[in-house]
N, C-alpha and C positions, 0 to 999 in steps of 0.2 A: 209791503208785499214783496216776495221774493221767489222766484222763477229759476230754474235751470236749463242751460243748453246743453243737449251731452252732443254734441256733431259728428259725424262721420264723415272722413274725406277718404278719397281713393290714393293715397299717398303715403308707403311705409316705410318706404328705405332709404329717402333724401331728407339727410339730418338737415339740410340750409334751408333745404323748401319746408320743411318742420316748424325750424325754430321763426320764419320769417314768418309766421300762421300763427304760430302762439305768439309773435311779438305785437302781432294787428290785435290779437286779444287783448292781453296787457293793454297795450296803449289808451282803450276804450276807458273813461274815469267813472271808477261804479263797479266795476267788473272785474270780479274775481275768479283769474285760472285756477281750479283746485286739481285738472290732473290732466296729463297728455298721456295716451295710451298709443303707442306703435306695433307693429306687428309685420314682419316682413313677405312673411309667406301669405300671409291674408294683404299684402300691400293694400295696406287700412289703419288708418289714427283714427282716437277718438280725445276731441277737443272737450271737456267738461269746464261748464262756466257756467257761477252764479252771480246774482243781483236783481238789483231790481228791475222790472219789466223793461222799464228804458234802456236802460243801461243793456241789459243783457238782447234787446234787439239791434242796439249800435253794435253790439261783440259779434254779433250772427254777420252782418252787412260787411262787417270789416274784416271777418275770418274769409267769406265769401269775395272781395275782392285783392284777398292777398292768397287765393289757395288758387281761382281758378287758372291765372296765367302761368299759373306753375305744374299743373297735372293736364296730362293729355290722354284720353282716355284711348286714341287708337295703339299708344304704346303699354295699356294697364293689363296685366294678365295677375289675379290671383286668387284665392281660393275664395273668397267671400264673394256672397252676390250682391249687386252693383246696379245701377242704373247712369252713374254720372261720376264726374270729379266730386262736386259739392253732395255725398250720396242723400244722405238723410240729416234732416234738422229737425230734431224733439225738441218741444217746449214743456218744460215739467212744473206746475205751479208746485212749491213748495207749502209746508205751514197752513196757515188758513186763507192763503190767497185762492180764491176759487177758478176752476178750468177756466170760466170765459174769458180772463187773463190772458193763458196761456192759446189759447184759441185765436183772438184779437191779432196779437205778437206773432204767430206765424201766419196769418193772412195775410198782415202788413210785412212780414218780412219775404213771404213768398210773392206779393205782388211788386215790392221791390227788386227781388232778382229778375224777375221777368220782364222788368221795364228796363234797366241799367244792365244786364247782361244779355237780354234776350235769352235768355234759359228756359224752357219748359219745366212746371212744376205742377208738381201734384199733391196735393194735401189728402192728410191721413191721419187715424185716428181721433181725438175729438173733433178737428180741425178738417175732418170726408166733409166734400160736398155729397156723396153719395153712399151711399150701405158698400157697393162694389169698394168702394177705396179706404174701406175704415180699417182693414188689416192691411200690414206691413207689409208681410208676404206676398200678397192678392196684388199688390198696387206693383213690386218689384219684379212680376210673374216675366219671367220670360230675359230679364235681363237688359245689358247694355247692348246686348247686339241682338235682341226685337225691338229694340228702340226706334229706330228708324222706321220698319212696317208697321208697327203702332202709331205712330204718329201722324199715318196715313192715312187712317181710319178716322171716322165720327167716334165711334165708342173710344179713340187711344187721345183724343184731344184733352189738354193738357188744363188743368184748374186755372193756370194762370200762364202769363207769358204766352209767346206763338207756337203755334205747332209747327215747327221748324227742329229739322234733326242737325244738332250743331254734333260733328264727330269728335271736334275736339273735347267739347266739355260735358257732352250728354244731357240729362236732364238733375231734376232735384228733386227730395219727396219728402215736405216742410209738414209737420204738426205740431199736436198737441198730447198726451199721454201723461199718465200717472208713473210713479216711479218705478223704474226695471232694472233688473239687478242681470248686469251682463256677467258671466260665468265660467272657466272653462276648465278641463281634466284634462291631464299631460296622460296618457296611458304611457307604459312601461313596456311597448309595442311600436311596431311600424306599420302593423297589419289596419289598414282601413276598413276593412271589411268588419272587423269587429267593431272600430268604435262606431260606424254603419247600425248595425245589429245593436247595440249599447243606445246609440240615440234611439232608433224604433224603440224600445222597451219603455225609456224614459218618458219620451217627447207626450204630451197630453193627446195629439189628434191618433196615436196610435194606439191610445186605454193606455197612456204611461200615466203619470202625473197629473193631476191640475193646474193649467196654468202656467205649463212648462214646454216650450218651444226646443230642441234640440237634431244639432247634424253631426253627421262624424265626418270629418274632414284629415288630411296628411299634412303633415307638416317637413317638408324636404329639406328645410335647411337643420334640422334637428334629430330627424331621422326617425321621428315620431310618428304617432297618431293623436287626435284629439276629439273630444266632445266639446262642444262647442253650445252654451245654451243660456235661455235669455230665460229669466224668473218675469212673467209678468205680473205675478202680486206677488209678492213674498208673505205677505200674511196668511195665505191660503197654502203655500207649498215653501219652506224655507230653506236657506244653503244647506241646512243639515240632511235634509229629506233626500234633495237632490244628488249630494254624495254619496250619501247610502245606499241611494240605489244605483248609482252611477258603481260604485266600487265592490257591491254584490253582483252585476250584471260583468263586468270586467271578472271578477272569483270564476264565473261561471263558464267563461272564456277561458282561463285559465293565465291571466294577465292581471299585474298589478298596476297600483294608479301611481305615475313620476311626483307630481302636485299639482294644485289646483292654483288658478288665476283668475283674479278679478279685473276687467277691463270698467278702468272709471271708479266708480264711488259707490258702497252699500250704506243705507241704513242701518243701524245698528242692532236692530227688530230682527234683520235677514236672518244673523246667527240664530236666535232662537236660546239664547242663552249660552250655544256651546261655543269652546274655546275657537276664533280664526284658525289657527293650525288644524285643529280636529277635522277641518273641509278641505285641507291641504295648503291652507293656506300661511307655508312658514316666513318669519321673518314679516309679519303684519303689521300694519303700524297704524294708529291713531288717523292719520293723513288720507289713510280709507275709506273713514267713515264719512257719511255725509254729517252727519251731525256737527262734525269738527269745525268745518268750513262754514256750518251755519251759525254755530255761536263765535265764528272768527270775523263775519262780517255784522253780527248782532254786538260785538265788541267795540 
């Protein structure tokens, strides 16, 4: 059986505090880093690691006590929303290992940060104790700074660990999910407003897409704009769909698309046949895919 961690840490622009996070991954034997994705303006990595359930819950614990003494959240400001340092930890069952797998593995790994760091955590997706906290969104609502009034409350008490507002590290928001294809568009603009406009059109809860999550966010050190969007099945809505409308909605505006980025690893299914470049994605490589990684540890 074979699991993935894609992790989120609140930490983009300190290569040392980086590389010491992917080193605690490494280190863990089983456990294979397939990709570190940075991002400065979003001051946000995303840790992607597979193996097997074990394995890949030792990597979680270990990334987890080599990221928190390093990010402090009352100094974090950036454009992604956030509930903590350690933000979100997805458990992906791969293959034909079934979700309770991946379910089990963030209970146990969310009841361990809760015990050894005293972290409040909230599980999400397969891995909701309740319907309120089975979306990503729903469980994030409000951010790192309602964290603290939340935590206040009955209704904000925490899955696991105390309900206790640590400022420095925030909380955590630990599951379970199927595989997601993170996404994004460089527009050929600085204007937010448009890729604003661009995400409503696209995003599913607006009549855009199915399946498709999307915000328009600025990007200051590039001078940019972006779409910013998360495939939650790519079987149902694939990278091709989602640039086509992304880059008709941008015509419409009267804005071209710079290229497209993938944060982490696709399925090789997401294209749908068409070429990586054709979604903007130039200069793409094998290293992309998930598939690579899984016949690298099947190897």
């Amino acid at each position: 059986m074979i699991i993935e961690c894609v992790a989120n840490v609140s930490e983009g622009r300190e290569p040392r505090a980086l590389a010491a996070m992917a080193d605690a991954i490494r280190a863990v034997a089983g456990t294979h880093l397939a990709d570190v994705h940075s991002d400065a303006d979003h001051h946000r990595s995303v840790f992607t690691f597979l193996g097997a359930p074990a394995a890949v819950e030792a990597g979680a614990l270990a990334l987890a006590q080599a990221a928190l003494p390093r990010i402090d959240m009352r100094e974090h400001h950036g454009l992604h929303p956030r509930l903590g340092a350690l933000d979100v930890v997805p458990f992906v069952p791969l293959g034909d290992t079934p979700m309770a797998v991946a379910v089990d593995v963030a209970r146990r790994v969310g009841r361990a940060l809760g015990e050894r760091h005293r972290l409040p955590v909230y599980f999400y997706g397969a891995a909701a104790r309740s319907a309120a906290r089975r979306e990503l969104p729903d469980v994030r609502r409000g951010g790192y700074e309602a964290l603290a009034a939340r935590l206040s409350t009955g209704a904000g008490a925490p899955d696991a660990g105390p309900a206790r507002f640590d400022a420095r590290a925030g909380a955590a928001v630990v599951g379970a999910r199927d595989v997601l294809v993170a996404y994004n568009v460089w527009l050929d603009s600085a204007d937010v407003g448009v890729a604003r406009a661009i995400a409503r059109a696209v995003r599913e809860r607006d009549g855009g897409l199915p399946a498709v999550r999307a915000l328009g966010v600025a990007l200051p050190s590039r001078g940019l704009a972006q779409v910013s969007l998360n495939l939650l099945d790519y079987r149902v809505t694939p990278l091709p769909a989602v640039f086509d409308r992304v880059e008709g909605e941008a015509a419409r505006h009267h804005v071209g698309i710079r290229r497209g980025e993938l944060v982490g690893l696709a399925p090789r299914g997401a294209f749908a046949g068409r070429a990586p470049a054709s979604v903007g994605l130039a200069g793409f490589t094998d290293a992309a895919v998930l598939e690579t990684h899984l016949a690298r540890l099947a190897g």
